[in-house]
C-alpha positions as a printed NumPy array, in Angstrom:
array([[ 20.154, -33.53 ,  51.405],
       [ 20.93 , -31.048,  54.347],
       [ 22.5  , -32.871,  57.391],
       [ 20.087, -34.594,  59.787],
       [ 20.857, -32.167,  62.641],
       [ 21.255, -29.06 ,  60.64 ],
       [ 17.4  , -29.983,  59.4  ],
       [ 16.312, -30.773,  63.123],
       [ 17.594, -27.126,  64.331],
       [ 15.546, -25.77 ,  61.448],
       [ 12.11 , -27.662,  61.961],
       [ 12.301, -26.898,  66.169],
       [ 13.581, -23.619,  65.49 ],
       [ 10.314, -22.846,  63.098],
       [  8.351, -24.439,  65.591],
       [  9.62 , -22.213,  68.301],
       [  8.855, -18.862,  66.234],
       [  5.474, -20.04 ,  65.853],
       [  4.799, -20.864,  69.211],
       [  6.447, -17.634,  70.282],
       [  4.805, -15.478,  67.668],
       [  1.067, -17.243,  68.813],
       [  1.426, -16.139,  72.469],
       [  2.236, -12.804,  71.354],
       [ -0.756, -12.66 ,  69.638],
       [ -2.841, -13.999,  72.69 ],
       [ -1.031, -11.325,  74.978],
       [ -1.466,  -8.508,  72.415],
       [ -5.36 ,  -9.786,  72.87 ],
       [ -5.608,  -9.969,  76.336],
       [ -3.818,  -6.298,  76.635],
       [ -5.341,  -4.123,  75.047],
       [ -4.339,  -5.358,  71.452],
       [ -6.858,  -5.385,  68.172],
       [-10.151,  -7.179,  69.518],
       [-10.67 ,  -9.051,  66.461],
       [-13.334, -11.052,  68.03 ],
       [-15.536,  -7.967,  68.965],
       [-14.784,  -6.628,  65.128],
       [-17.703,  -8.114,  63.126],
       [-19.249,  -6.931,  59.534],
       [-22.185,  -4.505,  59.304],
       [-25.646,  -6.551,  58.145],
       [-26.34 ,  -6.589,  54.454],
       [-29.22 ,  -4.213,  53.65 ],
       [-29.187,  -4.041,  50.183],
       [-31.088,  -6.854,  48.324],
       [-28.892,  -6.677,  45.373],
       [-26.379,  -8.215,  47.646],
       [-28.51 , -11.176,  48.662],
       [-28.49 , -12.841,  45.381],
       [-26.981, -15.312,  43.604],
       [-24.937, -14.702,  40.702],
       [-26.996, -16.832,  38.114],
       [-30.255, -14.397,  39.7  ],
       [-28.23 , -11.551,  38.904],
       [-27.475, -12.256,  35.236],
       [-31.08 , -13.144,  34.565],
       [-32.538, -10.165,  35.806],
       [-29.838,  -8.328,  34.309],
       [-30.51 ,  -9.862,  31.078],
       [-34.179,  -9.506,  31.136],
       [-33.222,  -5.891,  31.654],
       [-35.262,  -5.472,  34.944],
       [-31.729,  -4.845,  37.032],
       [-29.1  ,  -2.393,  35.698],
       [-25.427,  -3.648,  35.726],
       [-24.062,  -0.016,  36.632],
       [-26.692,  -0.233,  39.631],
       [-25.361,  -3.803,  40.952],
       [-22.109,  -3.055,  40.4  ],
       [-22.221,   0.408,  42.708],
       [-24.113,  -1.875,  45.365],
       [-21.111,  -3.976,  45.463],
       [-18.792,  -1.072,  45.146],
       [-20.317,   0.349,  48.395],
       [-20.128,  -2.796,  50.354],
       [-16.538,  -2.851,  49.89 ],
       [-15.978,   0.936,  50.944],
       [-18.224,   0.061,  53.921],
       [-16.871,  -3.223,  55.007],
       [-13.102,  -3.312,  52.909],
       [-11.13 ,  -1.267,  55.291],
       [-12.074,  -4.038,  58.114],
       [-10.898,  -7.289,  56.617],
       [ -8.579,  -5.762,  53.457],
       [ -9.891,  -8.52 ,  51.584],
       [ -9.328,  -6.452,  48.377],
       [ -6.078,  -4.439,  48.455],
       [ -6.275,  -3.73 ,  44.453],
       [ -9.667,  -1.345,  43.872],
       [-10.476,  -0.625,  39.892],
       [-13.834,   0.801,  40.589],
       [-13.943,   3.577,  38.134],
       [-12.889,   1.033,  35.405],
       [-16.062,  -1.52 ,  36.717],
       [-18.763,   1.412,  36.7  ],
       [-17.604,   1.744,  32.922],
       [-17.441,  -1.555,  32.286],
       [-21.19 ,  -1.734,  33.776],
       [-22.519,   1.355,  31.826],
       [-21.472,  -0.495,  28.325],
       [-23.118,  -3.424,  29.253],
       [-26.123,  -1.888,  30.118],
       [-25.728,  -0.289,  26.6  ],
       [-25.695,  -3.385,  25.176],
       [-28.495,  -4.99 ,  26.217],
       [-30.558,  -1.668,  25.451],
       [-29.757,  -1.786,  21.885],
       [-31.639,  -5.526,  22.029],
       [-29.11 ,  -6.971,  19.682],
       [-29.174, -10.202,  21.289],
       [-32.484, -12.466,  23.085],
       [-32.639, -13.716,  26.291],
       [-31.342, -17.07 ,  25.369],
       [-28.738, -16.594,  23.614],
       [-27.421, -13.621,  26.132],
       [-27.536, -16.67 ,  28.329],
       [-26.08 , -19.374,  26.31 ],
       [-23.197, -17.301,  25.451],
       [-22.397, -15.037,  28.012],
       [-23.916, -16.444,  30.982],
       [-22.59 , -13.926,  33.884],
       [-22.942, -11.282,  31.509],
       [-23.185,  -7.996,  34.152],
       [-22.144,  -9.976,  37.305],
       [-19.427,  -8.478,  39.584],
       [-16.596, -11.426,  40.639],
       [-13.352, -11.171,  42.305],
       [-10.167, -13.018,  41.748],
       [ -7.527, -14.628,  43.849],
       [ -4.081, -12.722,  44.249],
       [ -2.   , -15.495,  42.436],
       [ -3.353, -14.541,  39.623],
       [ -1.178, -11.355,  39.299],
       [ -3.784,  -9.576,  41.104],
       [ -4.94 ,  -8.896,  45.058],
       [ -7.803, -10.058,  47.166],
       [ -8.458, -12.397,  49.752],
       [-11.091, -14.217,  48.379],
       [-12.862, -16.313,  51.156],
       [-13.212, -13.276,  53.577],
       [-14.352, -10.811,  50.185],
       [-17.167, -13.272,  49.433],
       [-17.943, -14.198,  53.126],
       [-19.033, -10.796,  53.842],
       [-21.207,  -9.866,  50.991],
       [-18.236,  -7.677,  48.66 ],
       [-18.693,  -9.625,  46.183],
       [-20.806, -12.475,  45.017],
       [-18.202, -15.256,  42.778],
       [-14.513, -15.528,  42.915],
       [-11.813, -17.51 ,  41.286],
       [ -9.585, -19.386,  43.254],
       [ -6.39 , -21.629,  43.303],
       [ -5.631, -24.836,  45.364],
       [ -2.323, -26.896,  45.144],
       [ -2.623, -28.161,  49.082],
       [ -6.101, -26.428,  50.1  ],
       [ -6.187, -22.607,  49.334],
       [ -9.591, -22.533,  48.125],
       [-11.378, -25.122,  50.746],
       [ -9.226, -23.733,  53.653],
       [-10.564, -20.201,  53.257],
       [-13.785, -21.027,  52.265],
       [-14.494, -23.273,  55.099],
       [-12.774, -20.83 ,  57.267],
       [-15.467, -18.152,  56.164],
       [-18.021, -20.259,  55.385],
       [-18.598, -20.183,  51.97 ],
       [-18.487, -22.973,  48.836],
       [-15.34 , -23.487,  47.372],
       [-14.245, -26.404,  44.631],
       [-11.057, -27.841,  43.492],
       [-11.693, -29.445,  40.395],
       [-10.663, -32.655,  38.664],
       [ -6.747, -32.424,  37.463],
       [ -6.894, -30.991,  33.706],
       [-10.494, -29.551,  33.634],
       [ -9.707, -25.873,  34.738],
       [ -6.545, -24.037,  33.036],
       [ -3.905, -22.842,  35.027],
       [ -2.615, -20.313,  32.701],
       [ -1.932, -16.605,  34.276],
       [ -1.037, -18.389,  37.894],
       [  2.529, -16.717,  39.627],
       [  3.819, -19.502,  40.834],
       [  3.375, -21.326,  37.864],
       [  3.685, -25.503,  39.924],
       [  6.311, -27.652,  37.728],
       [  5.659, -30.125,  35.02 ],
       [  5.283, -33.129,  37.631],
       [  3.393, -30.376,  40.425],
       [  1.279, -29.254,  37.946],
       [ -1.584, -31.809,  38.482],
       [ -1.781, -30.956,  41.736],
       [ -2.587, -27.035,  41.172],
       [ -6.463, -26.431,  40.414],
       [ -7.925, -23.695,  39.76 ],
       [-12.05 , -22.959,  40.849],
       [-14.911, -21.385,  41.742],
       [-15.573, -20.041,  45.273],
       [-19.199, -18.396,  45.835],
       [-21.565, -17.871,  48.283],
       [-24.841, -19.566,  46.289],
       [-24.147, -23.379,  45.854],
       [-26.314, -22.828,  42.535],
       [-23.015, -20.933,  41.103],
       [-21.099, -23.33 ,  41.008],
       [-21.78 , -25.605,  38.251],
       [-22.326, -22.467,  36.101],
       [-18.756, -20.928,  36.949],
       [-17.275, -24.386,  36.792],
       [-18.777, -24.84 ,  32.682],
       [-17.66 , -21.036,  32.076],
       [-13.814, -21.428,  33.509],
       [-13.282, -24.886,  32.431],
       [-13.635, -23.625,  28.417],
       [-13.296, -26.804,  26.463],
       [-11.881, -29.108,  29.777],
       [-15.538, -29.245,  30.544],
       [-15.922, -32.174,  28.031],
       [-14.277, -34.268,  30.779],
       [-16.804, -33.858,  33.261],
       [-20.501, -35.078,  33.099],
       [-22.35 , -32.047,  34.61 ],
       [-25.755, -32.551,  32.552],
       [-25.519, -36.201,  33.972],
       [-29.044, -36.226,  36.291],
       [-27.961, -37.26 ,  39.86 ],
       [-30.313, -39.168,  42.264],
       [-28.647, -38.403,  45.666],
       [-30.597, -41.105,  47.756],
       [-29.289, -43.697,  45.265],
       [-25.414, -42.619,  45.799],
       [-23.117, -44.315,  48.   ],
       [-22.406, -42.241,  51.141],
       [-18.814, -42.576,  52.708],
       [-17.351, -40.935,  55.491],
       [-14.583, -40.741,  58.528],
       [-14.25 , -38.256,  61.318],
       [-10.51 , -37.8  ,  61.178],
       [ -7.037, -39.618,  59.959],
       [ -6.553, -41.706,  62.952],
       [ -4.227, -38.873,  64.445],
       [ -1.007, -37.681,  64.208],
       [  1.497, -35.789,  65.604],
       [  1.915, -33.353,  63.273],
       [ -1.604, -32.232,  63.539],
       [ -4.509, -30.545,  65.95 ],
       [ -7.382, -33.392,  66.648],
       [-10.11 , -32.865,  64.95 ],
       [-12.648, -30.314,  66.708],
       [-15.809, -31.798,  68.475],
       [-17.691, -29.115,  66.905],
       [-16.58 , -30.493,  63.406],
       [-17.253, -33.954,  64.54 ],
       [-21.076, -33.473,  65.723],
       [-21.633, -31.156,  61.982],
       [-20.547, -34.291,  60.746],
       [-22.55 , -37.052,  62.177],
       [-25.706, -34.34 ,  62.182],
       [-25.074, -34.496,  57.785],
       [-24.665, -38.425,  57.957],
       [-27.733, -38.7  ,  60.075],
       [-29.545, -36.791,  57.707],
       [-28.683, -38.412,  54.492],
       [-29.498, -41.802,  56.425],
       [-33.22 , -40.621,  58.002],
       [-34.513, -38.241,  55.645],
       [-32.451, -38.509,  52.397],
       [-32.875, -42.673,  52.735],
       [-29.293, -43.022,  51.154],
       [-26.772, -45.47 ,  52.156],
       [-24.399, -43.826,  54.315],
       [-20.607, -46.402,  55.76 ],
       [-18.14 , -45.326,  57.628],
       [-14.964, -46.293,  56.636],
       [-11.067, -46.02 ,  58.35 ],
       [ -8.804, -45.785,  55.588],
       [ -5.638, -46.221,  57.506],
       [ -3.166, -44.743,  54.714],
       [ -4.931, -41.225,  55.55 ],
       [ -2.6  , -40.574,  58.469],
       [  0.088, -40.263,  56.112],
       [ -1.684, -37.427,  54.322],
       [  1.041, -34.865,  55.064],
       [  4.191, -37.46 ,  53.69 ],
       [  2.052, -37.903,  50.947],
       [  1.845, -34.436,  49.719],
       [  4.992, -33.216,  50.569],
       [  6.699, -36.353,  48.773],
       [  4.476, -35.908,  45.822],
       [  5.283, -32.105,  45.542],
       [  9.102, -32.984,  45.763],
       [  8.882, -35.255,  42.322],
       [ 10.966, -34.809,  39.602],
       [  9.966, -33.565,  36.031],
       [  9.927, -36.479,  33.6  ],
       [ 12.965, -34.547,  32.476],
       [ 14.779, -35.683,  35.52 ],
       [ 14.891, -31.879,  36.962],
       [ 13.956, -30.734,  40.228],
       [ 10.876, -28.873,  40.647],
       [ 11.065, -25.341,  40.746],
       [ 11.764, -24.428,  44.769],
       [  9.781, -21.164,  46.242],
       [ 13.094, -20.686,  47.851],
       [ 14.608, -19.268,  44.23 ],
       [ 10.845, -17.051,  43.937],
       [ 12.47 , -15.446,  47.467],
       [ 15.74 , -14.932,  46.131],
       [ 14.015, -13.222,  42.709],
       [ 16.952, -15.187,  40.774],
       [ 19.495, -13.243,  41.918],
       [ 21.692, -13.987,  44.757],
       [ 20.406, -17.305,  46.997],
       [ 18.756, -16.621,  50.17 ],
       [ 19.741, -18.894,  53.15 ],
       [ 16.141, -19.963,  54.57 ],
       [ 17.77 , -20.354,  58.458],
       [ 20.076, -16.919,  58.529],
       [ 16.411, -14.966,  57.364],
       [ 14.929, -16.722,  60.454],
       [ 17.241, -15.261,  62.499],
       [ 17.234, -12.338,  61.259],
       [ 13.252, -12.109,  61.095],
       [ 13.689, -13.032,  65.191],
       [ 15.608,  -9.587,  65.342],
       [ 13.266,  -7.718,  63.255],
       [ 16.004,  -7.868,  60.058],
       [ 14.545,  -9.77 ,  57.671],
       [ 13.162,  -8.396,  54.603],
       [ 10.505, -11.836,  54.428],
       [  7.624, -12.823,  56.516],
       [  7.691, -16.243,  58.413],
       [  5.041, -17.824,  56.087],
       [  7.394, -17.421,  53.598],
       [ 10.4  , -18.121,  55.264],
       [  8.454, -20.672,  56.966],
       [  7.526, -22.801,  53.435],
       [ 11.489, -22.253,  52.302],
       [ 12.631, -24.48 ,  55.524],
       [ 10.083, -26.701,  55.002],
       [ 10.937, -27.195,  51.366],
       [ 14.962, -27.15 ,  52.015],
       [ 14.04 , -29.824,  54.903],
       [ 11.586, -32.104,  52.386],
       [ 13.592, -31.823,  49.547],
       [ 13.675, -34.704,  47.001],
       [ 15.055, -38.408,  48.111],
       [ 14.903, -41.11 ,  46.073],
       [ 13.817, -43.732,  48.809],
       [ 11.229, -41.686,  50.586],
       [  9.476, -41.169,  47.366],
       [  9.307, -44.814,  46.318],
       [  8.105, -45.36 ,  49.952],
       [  5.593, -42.549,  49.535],
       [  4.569, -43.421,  46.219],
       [  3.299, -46.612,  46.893],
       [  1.496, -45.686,  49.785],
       [ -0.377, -42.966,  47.714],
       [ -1.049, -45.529,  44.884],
       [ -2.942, -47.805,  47.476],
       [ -4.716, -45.122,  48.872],
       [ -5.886, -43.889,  45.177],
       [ -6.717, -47.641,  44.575],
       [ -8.979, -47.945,  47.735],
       [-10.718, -44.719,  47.356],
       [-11.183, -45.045,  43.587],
       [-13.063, -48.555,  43.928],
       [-14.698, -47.513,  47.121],
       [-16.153, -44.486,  45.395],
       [-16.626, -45.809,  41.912],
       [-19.063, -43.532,  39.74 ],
       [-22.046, -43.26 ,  42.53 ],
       [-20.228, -42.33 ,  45.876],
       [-18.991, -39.818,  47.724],
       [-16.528, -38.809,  50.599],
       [-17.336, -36.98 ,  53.517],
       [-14.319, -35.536,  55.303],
       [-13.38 , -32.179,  57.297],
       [-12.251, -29.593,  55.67 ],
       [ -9.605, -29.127,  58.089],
       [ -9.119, -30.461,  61.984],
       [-10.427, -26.634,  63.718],
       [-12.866, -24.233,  63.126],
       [-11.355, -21.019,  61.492],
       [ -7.897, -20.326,  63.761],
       [ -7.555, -16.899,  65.793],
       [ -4.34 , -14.787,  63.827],
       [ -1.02 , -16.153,  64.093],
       [ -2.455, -19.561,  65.742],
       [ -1.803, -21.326,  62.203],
       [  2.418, -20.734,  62.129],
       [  2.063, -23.065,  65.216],
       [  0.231, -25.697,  63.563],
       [  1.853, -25.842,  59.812],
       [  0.417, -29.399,  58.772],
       [ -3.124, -28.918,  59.522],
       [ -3.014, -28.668,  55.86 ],
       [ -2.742, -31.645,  55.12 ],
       [ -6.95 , -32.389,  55.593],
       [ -7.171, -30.711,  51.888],
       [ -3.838, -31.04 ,  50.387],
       [ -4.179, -35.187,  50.288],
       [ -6.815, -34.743,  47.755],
       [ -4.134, -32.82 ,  45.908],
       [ -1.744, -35.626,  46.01 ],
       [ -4.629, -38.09 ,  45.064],
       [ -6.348, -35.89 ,  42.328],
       [ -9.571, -36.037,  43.289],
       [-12.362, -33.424,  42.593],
       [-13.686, -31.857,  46.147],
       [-16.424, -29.357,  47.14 ],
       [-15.969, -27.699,  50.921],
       [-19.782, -26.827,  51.483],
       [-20.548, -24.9  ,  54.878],
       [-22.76 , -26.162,  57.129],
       [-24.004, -23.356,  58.976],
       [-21.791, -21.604,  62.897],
       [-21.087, -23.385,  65.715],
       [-21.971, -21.594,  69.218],
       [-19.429, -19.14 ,  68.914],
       [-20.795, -18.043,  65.842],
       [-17.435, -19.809,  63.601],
       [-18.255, -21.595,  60.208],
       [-18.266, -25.657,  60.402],
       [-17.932, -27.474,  56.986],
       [-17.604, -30.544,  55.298],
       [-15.334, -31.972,  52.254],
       [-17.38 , -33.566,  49.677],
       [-14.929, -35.787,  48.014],
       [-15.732, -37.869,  44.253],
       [-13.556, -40.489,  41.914],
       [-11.706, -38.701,  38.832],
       [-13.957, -36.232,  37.117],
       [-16.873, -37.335,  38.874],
       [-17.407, -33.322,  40.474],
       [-21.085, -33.476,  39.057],
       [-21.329, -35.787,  42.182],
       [-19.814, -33.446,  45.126],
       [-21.381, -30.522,  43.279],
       [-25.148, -32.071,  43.611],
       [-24.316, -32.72 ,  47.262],
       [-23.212, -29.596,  47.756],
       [-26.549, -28.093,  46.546],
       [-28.874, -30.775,  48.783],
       [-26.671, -29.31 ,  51.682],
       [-27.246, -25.816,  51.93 ],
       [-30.802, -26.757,  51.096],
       [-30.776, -28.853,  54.253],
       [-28.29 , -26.558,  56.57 ],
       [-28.135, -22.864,  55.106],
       [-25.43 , -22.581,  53.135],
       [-23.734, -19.089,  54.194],
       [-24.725, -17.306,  56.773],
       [-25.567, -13.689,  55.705],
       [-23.171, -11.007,  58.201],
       [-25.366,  -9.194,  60.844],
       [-27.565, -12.444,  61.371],
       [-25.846, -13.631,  64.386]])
């Protein structure tokens, strides 16, 4: 356990970098910098682009749409709009057009009907993109967001598929623990981490996501109850604006607040459903909680494995403070996320006490929100305390996190829908939050929401 003041130099120290490195980034706006704010995507003008992926595969299949043809529509949207928000940094399109022109061979040799093209190979001809920890590149909430592709896999051990998809305003869903395989993730979590790392769909069409969800879950999908018919005005609607505060986070944004009580008043006057807010008081915690729960032990006794050894590449141990000061004086070979998580990690490192402490406080709060939500509720909670955060802004506020990652800690399947901008044209969400392997609920909600608010917001519309 490092020394108490040796940790409190590190944490103010990190805090200082951030701050520092966010008014640098303000300055470098006010003076002439990038204008990110003025840089916006070109409007979507082919039609190809506007639909969702399960249209796509139909029309493909019923051989009215060539795959080559939607594949080079998405090809040029990324040429057009790619070099803007380097979403993808990892371009194969040579190997896709091929991949498209056998498929379209396929299908005119008529091997196979339309049904059973669909029952086995369901996306058969539809483009998708995939999240970098999954030994490739792409940054999947901006790629989707503006039209460059139309389904993506993602990963989430604290948030990374609801952050970014709530940032961009997209869907995203982390599934129940043990549904979706992990296999082919770099970091691979630890034995007693690996609950808490999900992998799932991200899309643009809520209608994808049930679809994706059956086709990446394999045989995990006997778990779930997705043909189970759900009556949304006979579920039990929960929600809370925020986690009571805390220090270690931004307040909650008015903007997210009002998207909020616009959905519950909604579901109350023109859904008819039963809608209770609740103050779970344990939520404040959310932070402790997954930070404590990350830092368990294997049932083997052995520590998890620590990002700070990924750094080092096995070889010869980095020290996570001497590459902050170096980084200060341009030395370091790192970037401060990195360097960033490796303090945080050294600083939150297992102890025996604070987990029992922890522990229990995450086993009440599982308790409560298990019987509260039963098998007919749901959760509504933000997706994270601001709307999507200028560059830089998030080093200075490092827990924010913690809105998404207690889910993590509490395994418990959650769907960030989008509920349309706010006035200066920034994506507002919602988390849609169910008991164990009850996502067929959060998944139904999610599809009665972007009936009822839009969904995404197609670029050049604003």
């Amino acid at each position: 356990m490092a020394p108490p003041f040796r940790a409190r130099v590190q944490l103010l120290l990190l805090r200082a970098v951030g701050f520092l490195i966010g008014l640098i980034g303000q300055a470098a706006r006010a003076f002439g910098g990038p204008k990110f704010g003025s840089r916006t995507t070109g409007p979507v003008n082919e039609p190809l682009l506007l639909l969702s992926a399960i249209q796509l595969a139909k029309l493909i299949r019923q051989r009215k749409v060539k795959c080559i043809d939607v594949v080079q529509a998405y090809i040029n949207r990324i040429k057009d709009v790619n070099p803007m928000i380097n979403g993808i940094v990892k371009y194969r399109f040579e190997a896709a057009k091929k991949e498209a022109y056998a498929v379209d061979q396929r299908l005119s040799e008529k091997l196979e009907d339309e049904s059973t093209l669909e029952k086995e190979w369901p996306f058969l001809g539809v483009p998708l993109t995939v999240k970098e920890a999954f030994q490739l590149q792409g940054g999947e909430g901006c790629t989707l967001a503006a039209a460059c592709s139309v389904i993506g896999v993602g990963s989430d051990i604290g948030g990374s598929i609801r952050m970014p998809a709530f940032f961009n305003g997209i869907f995203g869903h982390k599934p129940s623990p043990g549904v979706v395989s992990n296999q082919g993730q770099f970091p691979m979590a630890g034995e007693a981490q690996e609950p808490f790392q999900c992998t799932g769909p991200m899309c643009r069409y809520a209608e994808d996501l049930i679809p994706m969800l059956r086709v990446m879950a394999g045989p995990g999908i006997k778990k779930l109850k997705l043909d189970a018919k759900v009556h949304l005005q006979h579920l039990k609607f929960y929600w809370m604006e925020h986690d009571g505060g805390s220090l270690l986070m931004s307040k909650v944004d008015q903007d997210l607040i009002l998207a909020q009580r616009k959905v519950v008043a909604h579901l109350e006057n023109i859904l008819g459903a039963s809608v209770q807010h609740v103050k779970l008081k344990e939520m404040k915690y959310s932070f402790q909680l997954w930070i404590t729960m990350m830092s368990t032990k294997g049932h083997d006794g052995k520590e998890p494995l620590k990002f700070v050894d990924l750094l080092g590449d096995h070889g010869k141990p980095i020290n996570p403070l001497w590459e902050l000061i170096k980084w200060c004086l341009g030395l370091s070979v790192y970037t401060i996320p990195s360097i960033g998580l490796a303090l945080f990690e050294e600083k939150f490192k297992y102890n025996q006490e604070k987990y029992k402490k922890f522990k229990a406080i995450e086993e009440s709060l599982h308790k409560e929100l298990v019987e509260m939500l039963g098998d007919d509720g749901v959760f509504l909670y933000p997706s994270h305390p601001t709307v999507a955060p200028k560059h830089h802004v998030p080093l200075t506020r490092p827990f924010n996190f913690a809105y998404t990652g207690v889910f993590n800690a509490l395994g418990l399947p959650v769907t960030q829908c989008p509920l349309g901008l706010n006035a200066k044209g920034l994506p507002v969400g919602i988390q849609v939050v169910a008991g164990p392997f009850n996502d067929h609920l959060t998944l139904a909600v999610a599809q009665y929401l972007e009936k009822s608010f839009g969904g995404w917001v197609c670029p050049g519309k604003v």
